[in-house]
Structure formats: structure tokens, C-alpha cells
N, C-alpha and C positions, 0 to 999 in steps of 0.2 A: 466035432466042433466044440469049443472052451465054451464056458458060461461069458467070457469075456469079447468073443468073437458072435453072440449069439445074437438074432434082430431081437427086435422090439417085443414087447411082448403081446400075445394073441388078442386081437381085438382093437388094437390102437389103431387110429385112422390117420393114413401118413399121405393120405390126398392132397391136392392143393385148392384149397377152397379163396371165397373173393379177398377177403381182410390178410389171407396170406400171399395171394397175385398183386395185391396195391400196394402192402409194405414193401414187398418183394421189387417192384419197378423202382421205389425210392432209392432203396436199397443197391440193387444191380446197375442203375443209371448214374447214383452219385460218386461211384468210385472215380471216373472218370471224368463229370459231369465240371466245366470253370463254374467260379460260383456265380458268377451273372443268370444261370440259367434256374437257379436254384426257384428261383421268384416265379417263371412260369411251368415248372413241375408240379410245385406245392399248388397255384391256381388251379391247374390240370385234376391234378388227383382231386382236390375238394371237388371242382365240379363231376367227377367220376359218383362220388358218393351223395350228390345232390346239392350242393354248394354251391355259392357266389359271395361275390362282394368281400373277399378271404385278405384280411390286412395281417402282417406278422409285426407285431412290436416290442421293442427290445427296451429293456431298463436305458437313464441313462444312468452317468458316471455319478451325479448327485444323489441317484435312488430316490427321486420325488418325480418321475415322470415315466412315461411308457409311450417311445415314439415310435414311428411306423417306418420299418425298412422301405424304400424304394424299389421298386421293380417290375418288370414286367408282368403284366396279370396282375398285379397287386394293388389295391385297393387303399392308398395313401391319404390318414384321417391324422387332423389336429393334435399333438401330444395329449396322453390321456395322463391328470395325474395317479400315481399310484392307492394314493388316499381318498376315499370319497367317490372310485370310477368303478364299473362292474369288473372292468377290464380289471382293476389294481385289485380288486376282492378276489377273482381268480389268480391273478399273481399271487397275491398273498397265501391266500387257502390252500394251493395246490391241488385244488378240484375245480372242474367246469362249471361257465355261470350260464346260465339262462334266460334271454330279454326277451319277453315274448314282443313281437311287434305286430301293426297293424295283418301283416302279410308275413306270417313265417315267423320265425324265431332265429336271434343272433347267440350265436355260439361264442364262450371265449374260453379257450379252452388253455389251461399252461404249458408251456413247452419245460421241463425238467433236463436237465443233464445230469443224469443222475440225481442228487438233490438241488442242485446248485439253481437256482430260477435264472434260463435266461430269457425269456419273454411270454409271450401271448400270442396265440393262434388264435384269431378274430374269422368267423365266416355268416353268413345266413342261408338259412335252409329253411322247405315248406312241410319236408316231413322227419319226424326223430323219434329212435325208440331206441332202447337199453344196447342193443349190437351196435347201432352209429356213435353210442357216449363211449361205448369200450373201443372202436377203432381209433375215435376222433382223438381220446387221450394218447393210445400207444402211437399213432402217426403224429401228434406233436412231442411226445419223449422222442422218434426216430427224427423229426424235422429240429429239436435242439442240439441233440449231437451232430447232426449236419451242419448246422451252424456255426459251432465250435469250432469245427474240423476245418471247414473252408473258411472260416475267416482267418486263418493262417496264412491264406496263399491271396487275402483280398484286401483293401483297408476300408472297403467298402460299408461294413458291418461299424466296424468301429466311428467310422463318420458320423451313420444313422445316429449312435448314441452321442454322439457330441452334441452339447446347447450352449456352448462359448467355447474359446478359442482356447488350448490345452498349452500349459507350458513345457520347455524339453527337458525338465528335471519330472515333472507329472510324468509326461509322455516314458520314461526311464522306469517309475515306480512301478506304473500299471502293468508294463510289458515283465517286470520281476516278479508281480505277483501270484500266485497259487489262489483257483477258484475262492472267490468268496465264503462262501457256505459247502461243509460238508456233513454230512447226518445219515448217521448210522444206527441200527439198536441200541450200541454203547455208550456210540458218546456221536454228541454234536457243536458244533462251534460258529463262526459268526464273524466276520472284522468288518473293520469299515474305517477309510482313512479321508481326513480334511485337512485341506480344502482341495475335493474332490479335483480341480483342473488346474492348482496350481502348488499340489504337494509336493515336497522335496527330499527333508532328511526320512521321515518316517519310511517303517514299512515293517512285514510280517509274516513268517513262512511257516510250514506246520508238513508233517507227512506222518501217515498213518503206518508202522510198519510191523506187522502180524497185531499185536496184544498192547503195541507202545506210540503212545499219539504223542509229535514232538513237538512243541512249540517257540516258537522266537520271535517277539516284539522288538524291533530296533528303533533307533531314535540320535541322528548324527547331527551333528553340532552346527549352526549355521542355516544359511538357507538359499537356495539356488542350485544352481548346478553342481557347483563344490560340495553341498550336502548332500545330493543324490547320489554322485560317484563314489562317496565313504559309505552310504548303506545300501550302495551296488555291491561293492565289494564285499562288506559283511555279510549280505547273504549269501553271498557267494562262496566265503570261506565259511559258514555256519551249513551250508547244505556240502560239499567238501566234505567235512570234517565229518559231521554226521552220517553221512554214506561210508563212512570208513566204521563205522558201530561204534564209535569213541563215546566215554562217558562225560556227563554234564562237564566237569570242569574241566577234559582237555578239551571240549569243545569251545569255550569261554577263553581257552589257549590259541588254541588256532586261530580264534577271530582276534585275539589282541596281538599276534604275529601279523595278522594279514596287514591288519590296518596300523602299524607300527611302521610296514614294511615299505607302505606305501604313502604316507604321509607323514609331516614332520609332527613334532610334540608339541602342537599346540593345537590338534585338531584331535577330536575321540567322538566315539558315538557310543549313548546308554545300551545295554543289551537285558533283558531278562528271557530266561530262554528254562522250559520243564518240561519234563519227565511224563506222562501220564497212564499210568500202566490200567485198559481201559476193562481188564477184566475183575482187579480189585479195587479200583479205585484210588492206590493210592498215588500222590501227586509229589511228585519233588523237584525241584526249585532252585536258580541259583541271579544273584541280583548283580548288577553292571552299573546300579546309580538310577535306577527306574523309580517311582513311587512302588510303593509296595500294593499288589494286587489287591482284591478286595471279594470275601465268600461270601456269598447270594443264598440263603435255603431259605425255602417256602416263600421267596419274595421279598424277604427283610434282608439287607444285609448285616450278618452275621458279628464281622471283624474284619482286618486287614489282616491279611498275611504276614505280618512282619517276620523280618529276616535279616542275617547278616548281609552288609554290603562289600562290591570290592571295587573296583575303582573302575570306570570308564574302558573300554577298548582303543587302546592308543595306550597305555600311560601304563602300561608291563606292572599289573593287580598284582596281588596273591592271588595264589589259589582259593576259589570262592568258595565257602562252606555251602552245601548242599542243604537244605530246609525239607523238612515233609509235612504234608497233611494227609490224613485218612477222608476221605470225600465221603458221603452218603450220597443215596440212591438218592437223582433231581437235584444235588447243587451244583452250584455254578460258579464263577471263577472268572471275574472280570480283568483283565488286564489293561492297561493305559499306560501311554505316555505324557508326561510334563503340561502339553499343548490343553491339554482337558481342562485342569486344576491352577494353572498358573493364567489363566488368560484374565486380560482383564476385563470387569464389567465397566457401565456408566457408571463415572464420577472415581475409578480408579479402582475403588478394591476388586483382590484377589477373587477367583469365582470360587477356588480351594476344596477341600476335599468331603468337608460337612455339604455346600451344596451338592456335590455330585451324589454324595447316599441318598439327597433327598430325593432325585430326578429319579436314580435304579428304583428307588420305593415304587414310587409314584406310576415310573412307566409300569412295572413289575405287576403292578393291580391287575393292570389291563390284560395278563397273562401271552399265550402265544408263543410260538419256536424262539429261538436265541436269532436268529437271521432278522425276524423280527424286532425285536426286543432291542439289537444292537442297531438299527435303521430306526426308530422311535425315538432311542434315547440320545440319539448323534443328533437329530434334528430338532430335539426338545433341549437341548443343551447350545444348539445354536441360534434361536433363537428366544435363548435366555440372552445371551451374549449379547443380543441386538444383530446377529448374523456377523459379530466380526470375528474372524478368525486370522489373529497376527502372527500366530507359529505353527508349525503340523500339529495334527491332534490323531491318535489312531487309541480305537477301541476292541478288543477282542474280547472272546465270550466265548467259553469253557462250560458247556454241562457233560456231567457224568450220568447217566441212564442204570449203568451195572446190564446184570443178564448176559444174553449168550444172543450174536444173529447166527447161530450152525443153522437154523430152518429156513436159512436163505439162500440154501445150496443145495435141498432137496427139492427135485420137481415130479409134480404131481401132474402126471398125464389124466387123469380118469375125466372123462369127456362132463361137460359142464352141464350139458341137458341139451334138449334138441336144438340146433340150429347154433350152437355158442362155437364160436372161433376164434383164432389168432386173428 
């Protein structure tokens, strides 16, 4: 027999112990399970493990609330907000919170997909100890990818997060866009687009592939539906073009074909769209009429990125000159559209780009992931604003970490101490 054909090695324990028979039901039952039923599986298993009163709450589209999916066996409670609630402190954190009550202790545990937060797994229990915090985290990481999954085939999920009525340019964006937050060793990032239920031109795609994190902030001309369908289309030819390995500027080609092709010459959308090679760090760049980014190290902003421009997509640019910067280890790399800096305050001036450094400072104090960071500074900037928001406004948020994740593909069987399991 090959060293490749050979079992386990002597001593590993390939039984099926409890925390592997309850994942395991989720698990083998959801393949097949509609998602209606999802609500009394997850009731079921909490009470397996000692559980009741088990509510799951999903962000909504604003990122200021955490409302409770509906369901059977579920335990349907008041929007909790994100800020100020145990429940939001466990969003936030990505660790489980602990309420001790009169009788038992309430559990709020995050549900991760991957890094991406999509809600809170809420239950109460009479007894807890170190083995129920390590199943209660991995059964809400295995109940958020469940989530995800079946909320393709439901719109049920998507409701729960609605708190006003969504328009059909919004409804366009959201279904275009790529998970909110991704975070890795390397590198992590962040967006967030307004006005959350009635966005249209904006929007913003990214894909991580081996060593090369790509980015594209769009931003189409107009507003309503007519601006959703030009930076439908943009993404659409920027993720195209990209899956063919094309470099920055033919990429910045193909989207000024697409949207040439498909609208007349008086309609273009900005693009800034980079390069981010995540194991040196360096960063390069090419500008469509965007404001120019803005480098974050140690909290302060830096500088702007300035760079050559090339003219809008619709309106056949030159070829864009390519820009770089060399990153260090922890800075960060804000990206924006127009809607941020050109809005206006009471009594008419511009909000402009000196306020905006002041807000990055300021939220930046407070420190925290970029997922964070860029959820703070969208809501502290809108309510500089007075909460009005007259055109899209989208934020994205670039850190570079440097280092190696290779240690996240090595696994370590050697048994944890007595009694520790999957």
C-alpha cells in the first residue's frame, strides 16, 4: 500500500462522538431540507444541547439593526440595534456574549460565513461550560452558511431584513453584489453602499484570485433605474473581462465597450478599479473620473492617492496610466464615490473632502476591523449630513496585513485533552 493510500495515523480517534452526530443531522438533513423548515431544525438542535427560547437575527440592509427571522420554533424579539445591544456586541466582536439572567444565561452567539457576519444565534440555557461555547460557535458558522445557501431558493430571509420598502434599482444592486466583508491574514476589506433601500448607480465587486485581490468601485450617471442598468452592465463587463486574466487597462477597455455599446454618448459611469498583489503589497491603480482614494496608516490619513485620470466609461478614454503604491504592513486604502464629498450640508456648502479626513481620523480612534470602521464612518457621515442622502454614496476599505495564511491549510489532529470534540 502507497504512503498516499495509507489510513490515518495510529491513534486518531475516527468515532462519532455528540458535537459530531448534531453537526452531522444539520448537515445531512439540509441538503435536501426547503428552507421553511430550517427554523424548527435549529429550535430542535438548541434544545438537544439544552436550549430554548433560540431567536436567529439577521443585520438589516441599513447595518443599524439586528432583526429576528420568523419561524417555526423561533423565538421572534423586537429589532435589536446593532450598537449599544449584547446581541450587536456579539455581531460586532465575532465572539459569544454572555447575559447571565434571573434563571440560566442567554447565549448570543455570531453566525460567520466565513468572515462575512450574517447575524446572531440567540438561545437560553440553565447549564454551560467550555464544550457547549465551542459547539454553540461551530453550529452557528454551520447555521450561517445554511442561511446563505437557502436563501437563494427563498425571499423569505431577505424580507426578515427589510425595514422599509426597497426600490427596483436597490433591489438590482444588492442581488449584483459580492459578500460585504472578506478577511483573511492578508488582506481584509469592507464596503457599504447609500442609501441602503433606495441605491441605484453605485456599486462594487472585488475577487480574490491566488496572490491578486481585484477591485472595482462603479458609480453611473443619473439615478433610478436607468442608473442601475449602466452599472449592471459594468459589473458585468468588469467581472467578464477580468475572468479572462486581462490587465488593468484592457479591463477599463472592455467596460468602456460594453457601456458604449449599449447606451448612447450622453450617458457614462466613473470606474476606479486596482490591482492588489496581497503578498507584497504592492497596489496599482487606474482612475475613470472617481475622486482619488485616500491612505489610512496608523489612523491618520496619510495622503490621497493622486493619479492620472481618463475619462468616464461611455466616452472611448485613452488608455489609463496604471499608478502604484508600495503599502506597509496595516494600511488601509479608502475608496469613494462622488455621493460622500459632494453632498450637501445645511445651508448649502459642499460636505468636501477635508471633512471626510476629519470623520476617517476620528472614527479611526475608536480602532476595530475595516467591516467596522467602514459601518461607523457611513453612519457618522450621515448623520453629519442631517441623514440626507441626494445621490449614491459607496465606501470601500482596503487593508493590507502582509504575512503568509499557508497555516490555514495545515490540520492538526492531536486530540485536544479529554472529552474535546468536533
Amino acid at each position: 500500500m502507497s504512503e498516499e493510500s495509507a489510513g490515518p495515523p495510529a491513534g486518531v480517534d475516527r468515532s462519532e462522538g455528540f458535537g459530531e452526530r448534531l453537526l452531522g443531522t444539520l448537515i445531512d438533513r439540509a441538503h435536501e431540507m426547503p428552507p421553511q423548515l430550517i427554523a424548527p431544525l435549529v429550535a430542535e438542535v438548541i434544545g438537544v444541547i439544552g436550549g430554548r427560547d433560540v431567536t436567529v437575527l439577521l443585520q438589516d440592509y441599513d447595518q443599524l439593526s439586528l432583526v429576528a427571522l420568523p419561524g417555526q420554533g423561533l423565538l421572534v424579539e423586537e429589532p435589536r440595534p446593532i450598537d449599544g445591544s449584547l446581541a450587536g456586541r456579539a455581531f460586532l466582536g465575532d465572539d459569544l456574549v454572555e447575559e447571565e439572567l434571573a434563571r440560566g444565561v442567554r447565549l448570543y452567539v455570531p453566525m460567520l460565513d466565513g468572515t462575512d457576519r450574517v447575524g446572531v444565534l440567540a438561545f437560553t440555557t440553565d447549564h454551560w461550560d467550555e464544550h457547549d461555547r465551542r459547539l454553540a460557535k461551530r453550529f452557528a458558522g454551520l447555521l450561517a452558511d445554511i442561511v446563505v445557501t437557502k436563501g437563494m431558493y427563498t425571499d423569505r430571509f431577505f424580507q426578515a431584513r427589510r425595514r422599509q420598502p426597497m426600490s427596483l434599482s436597490a433591489e438590482m444592486q444588492w442581488a449584483l453584489l459580492p459578500p460585504l466583508i472578506m478577511t483573511t491574514p492578508q488582506v481584509a476589506l469592507a464596503g457599504i453602499l447609500e442609501p441602503a433601500y433606495d441605491v441605484a448607480g453605485d456599486s462594487f465587486d472585488y475577487a480574490l484570485n491566488d496572490d491578486a485581490l481585484h477591485v472595482a468601485v462603479v458609480d453611473a450617471m443619473g439615478h433610478g433605474l436607468d442608473a442601475a442598468v449602466m452599472a449592471a452592465v459594468a459589473i458585468a463587463a468588469y467581472r467578464h473581462a477580468r475572468r479572462d486574466d486581462v490587465v488593468l487597462a484592457d479591463l477599463y477597455a472592455a467596460m468602456d465597450r460594453a457601456i458604449s455599446a449599449q447606451f448612447d454618448d450622453e450617458h457614462f459611469v466613473t470606474v476606479q478599479m486596482a490591482y492588489l498583489d496581497v503578498g507584497s503589497g504592492l497596489l496599482r491603480w487606474v482612475n475613470g473620473g472617481h475622486p482619488h482614494p485616500l491612505l489610512v496608516r496608523g489612523g491618520r490619513v496619510v495622503r490621497a492617492l493622486d493619479s492620472p485620470t481618463t475619462l468616464p466609461l461611455g466616452f472611448g478614454g485613452a488608455d489609463p496610466q496604471v499608478s502604484e503604491e508600495r503599502l506597509e504592513a496595516g494600511d488601509r486604502v479608502l475608496f469613494f464615490t462622488d455621493g460622500i464629498i459632494e453632498e450637501h450640508r445645511t445651508g448649502g456648502e459642499l460636505f468636501g473632502e477635508a471633512r471626510l479626513v476629519e470623520f476617517i481620523e476620528e472614527v479611526s480612534k475608536e480602532g476595530g476591523p475595516v467591516q467596522e470602521t467602514v459601518r461607523r464612518l457611513s453612519h457618522a457621515l450621515k448623520r453629519a449630513r442631517g441623514e440626507i442622502t441626494k445621490d449614491d454614496a459607496t465606501l470601500f476599505l482596503v487593508e493590507w496585513r502582509g504575512g503568509s495564511a499557508d497555516h490555514l491549510a495545515r490540520v492538526d489532529v492531536t486530540p485536544r485533552g479529554s472529552g474535546a470534540e468536533a
